[in-house]
N, C-alpha and C positions, 0 to 999 in steps of 0.2 A: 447398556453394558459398557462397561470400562475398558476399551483396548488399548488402552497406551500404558496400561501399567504402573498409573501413580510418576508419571514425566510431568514434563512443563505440558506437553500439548495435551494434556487433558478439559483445561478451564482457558480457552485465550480470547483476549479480546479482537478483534476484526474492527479496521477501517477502511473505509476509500473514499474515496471522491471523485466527483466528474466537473468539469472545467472549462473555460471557455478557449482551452488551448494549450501548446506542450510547452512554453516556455516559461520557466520555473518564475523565473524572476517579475513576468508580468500577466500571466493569466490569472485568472480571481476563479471561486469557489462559483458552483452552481447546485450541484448535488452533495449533500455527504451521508455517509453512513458512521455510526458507531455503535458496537454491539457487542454482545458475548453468544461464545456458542462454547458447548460439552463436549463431554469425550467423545460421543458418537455423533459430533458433529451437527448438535441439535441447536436450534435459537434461543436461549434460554432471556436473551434483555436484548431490545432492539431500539436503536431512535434516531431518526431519519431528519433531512434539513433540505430545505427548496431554498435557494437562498437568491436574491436581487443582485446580482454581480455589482449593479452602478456601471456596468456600459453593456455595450452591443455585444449581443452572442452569436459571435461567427456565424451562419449558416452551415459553414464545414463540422460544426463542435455540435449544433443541435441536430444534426443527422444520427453524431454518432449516439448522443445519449437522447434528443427528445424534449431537450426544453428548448423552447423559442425565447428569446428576449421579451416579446408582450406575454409568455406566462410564466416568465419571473418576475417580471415587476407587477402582475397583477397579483400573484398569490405566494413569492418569495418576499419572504423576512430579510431586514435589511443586514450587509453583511457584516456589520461592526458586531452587532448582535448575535448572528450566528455561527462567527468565527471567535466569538469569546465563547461559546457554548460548545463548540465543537472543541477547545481547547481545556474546557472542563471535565467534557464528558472522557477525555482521554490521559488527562490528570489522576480523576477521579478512577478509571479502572486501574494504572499504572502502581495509587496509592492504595489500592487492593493486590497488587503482585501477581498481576495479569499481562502475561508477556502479550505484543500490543502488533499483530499482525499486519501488514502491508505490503500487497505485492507490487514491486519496485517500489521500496518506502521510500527513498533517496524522493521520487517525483511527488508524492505526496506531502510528507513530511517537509520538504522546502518547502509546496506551496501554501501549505502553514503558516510554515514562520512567515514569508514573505507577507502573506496577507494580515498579521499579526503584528509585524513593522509597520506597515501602511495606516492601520488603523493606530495605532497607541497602542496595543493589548501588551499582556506579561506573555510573551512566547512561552510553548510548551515547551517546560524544561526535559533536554533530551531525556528520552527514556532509558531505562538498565537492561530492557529486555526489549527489542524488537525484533520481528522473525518476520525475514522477507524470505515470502519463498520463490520469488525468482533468482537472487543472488542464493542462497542452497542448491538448488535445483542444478543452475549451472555447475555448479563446484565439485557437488558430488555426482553427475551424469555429462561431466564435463564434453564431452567426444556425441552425447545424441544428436541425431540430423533434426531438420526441420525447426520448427518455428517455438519460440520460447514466449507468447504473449498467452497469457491467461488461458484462455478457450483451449490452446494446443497444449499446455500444460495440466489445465484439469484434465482432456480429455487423458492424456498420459499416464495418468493416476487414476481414471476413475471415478472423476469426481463429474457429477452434473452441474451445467452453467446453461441454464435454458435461457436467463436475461442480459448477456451479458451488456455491459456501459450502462447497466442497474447498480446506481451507488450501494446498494442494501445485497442486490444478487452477486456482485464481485467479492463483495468487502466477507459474505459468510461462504464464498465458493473459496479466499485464498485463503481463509483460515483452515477450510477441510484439504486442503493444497498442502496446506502444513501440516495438518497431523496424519494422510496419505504416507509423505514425505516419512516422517518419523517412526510409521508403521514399516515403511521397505529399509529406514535405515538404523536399525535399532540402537548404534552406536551415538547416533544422533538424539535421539531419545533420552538417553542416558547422559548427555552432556547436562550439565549446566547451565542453565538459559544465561547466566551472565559469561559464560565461557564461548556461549554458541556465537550472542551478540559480539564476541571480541573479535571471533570469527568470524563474522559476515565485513567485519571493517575490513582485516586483511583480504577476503575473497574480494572485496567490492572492487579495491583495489587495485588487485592484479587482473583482475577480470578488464576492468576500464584500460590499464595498462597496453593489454594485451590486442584490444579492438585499436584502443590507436597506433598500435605498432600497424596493427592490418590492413589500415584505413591509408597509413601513409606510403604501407606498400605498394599499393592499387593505385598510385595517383593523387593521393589530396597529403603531399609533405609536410600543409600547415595545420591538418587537423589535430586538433586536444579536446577531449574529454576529459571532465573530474569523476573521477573514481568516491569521494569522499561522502560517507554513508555514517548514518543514515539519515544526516540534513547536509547539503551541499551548500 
């Protein structure tokens, strides 16, 4: 059944990834996902990647998702290889008109590009539609208490996350994150995916803005964070 009514969030594509750590600029790929899912939030094309980082996978990073460094180099694909495919497979839904979902794209989508610099690859050319639905989520429920990370966000919505730090169980849990979203906010719905995207740059923005004002309140004067979405 069709509940979005002919919007963007009817057909979107869904990514994530899992990583050997949070720092954009130097963590490498481990897991990815890229997929599409329906209006009612069904999987309709899924395709999954184990990838060999080329170094040591923190013990802190394989708790969270579950691969060890002896089983990505014994059964991940090497990453030159699976970061030009991961940059295909996200090409290729964008050049079908599939707004290209990521919750916090800003941390995925850098570590992308980064890993796509490193290797030689043609970076994914920014996309015209991306829907993160962490930066929406805060914008329009800007004032809710508690925790804004995936799990407390689906549950929020409705949505079931039974695996979550599952490349494949995040990446089709932010998409239905997203079209939850557009069902409670019907104006949303009715935006423009290249309108929404314009939006999320300025949300991102002031949202980062706004934590570093808070950050420097409380004690840290030199802290900065980039606001700049959705490749920093």
């Amino acid at each position: 059944m069709d509940l979005l009514g002919g919007h963007w969030a009817d057909t979107l594509a869904v990514f994530d990834l899992e990583t050997t750590g949070i720092d954009v600029d130097t963590c490498r790929i481990v897991t990815a996902h890229v997929g599409v899912i329906g209006a009612s939030g069904e999987v309709l094309e899924q395709r999954e990647w184990l990838v060999d980082p080329g170094v040591e996978i923190p013990t802190a990073a394989s708790l969270i998702h579950g691969v060890s460094t002896e089983r990505a180099r014994l059964e991940g694909q090497s990453a030159i290889n699976a970061v030009a495919e991961i940059i295909g497979a996200l090409t290729d839904a964008a050049s079908r008109g599939l707004p290209i979902v990521a919750y916090n794209a800003a941390y995925d989508l850098t570590i992308l590009d980064r890993e796509a610099s490193r290797y030689g690859i043609d970076p994914l050319p920014v996309p015209g539609a991306v829907i993160d639905p962490l930066v929406i989520d805060k914008a329009v429920d800007k004032y809710r208490r508690g925790k804004r990370t995936l799990s407390a966000t689906a549950e929020h919505y409705g949505v079931v996350l039974d695996d979550a730090h599952d490349a494949g169980a995040d990446a089709v849990a932010a998409g239905r994150v997203a079209q939850a979203i557009a069902r409670s906010f019907p104006e949303l719905a009715a935006t423009a995916v290249a309108e929404l995207h314009a939006r999320q740059v300025d949300w991102s923005r002031e949202q980062a803005e706004s934590y570093q004002a808070w950050r420097r309140k409380n004690g840290e004067p030199e802290f900065t964070t980039s606001g700049a979405w959705p490749v920093r």
